[in-house]
Residue, then its C-alpha position, 0 to 999 in steps of 0.5 A: x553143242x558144246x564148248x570149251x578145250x576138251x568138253x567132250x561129255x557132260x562127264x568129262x566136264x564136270x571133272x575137267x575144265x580148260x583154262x580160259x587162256x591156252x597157247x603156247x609160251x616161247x622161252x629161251x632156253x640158257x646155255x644150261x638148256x642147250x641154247x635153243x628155243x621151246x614152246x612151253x604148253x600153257x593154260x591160264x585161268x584168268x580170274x577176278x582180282x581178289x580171288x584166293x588161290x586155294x590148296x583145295x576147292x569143293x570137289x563139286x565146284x568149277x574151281x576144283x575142275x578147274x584145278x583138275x586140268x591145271x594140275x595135268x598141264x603141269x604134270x605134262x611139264x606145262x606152265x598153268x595155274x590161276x591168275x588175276x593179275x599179269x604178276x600173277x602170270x610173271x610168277x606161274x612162268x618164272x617158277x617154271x623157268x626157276x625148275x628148268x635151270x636146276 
């Protein structure tokens, strides 16, 4: 049996792993977005405090996976990335929001 967001193959799972946390943000949209409200697609992966963010991990870590799948929420116009901390998660949202008003 498999587990997780999108594990479909053992194939599959070694290239992309979905985030621990996956639901969908509410966000008000300002006068410059028309003034109605959207739910933003969002998948954070929680990690320890002290975990570096990094540019790039080994292609063969669950990082890197990990990464993968963050990378393709938000080329899908998500929010995600990795957080150890809700300032962390303030910060993934918040320079989403930034992009969204210019």
């Amino acid at each position: 049996m498999r587990f997780g967001l999108g594990n479909i193959s053992e194939r599959i799972s070694k290239k992309s792993k979905s985030s621990d946390l996956i639901g969908i943000t509410v966000v008000e949209v300002t006068q410059e977005m028309v003034g109605k409200k959207v739910g933003i697609f969002t998948a954070i992966e929680v990690k320890p405090k002290g975990f570096k963010v990094k540019v790039k991990y080994n292609p063969k870590s669950r990082e890197h996976a990990q990464e993968h799948f963050c990378q393709f929420v938000r080329n899908m116009y998500g929010f995600a990335g990795f957080a150890t901390s809700g300032d962390d998660l303030r910060h993934i949202i918040n320079h989403f929001t930034d992009w969204l008003k210019k």
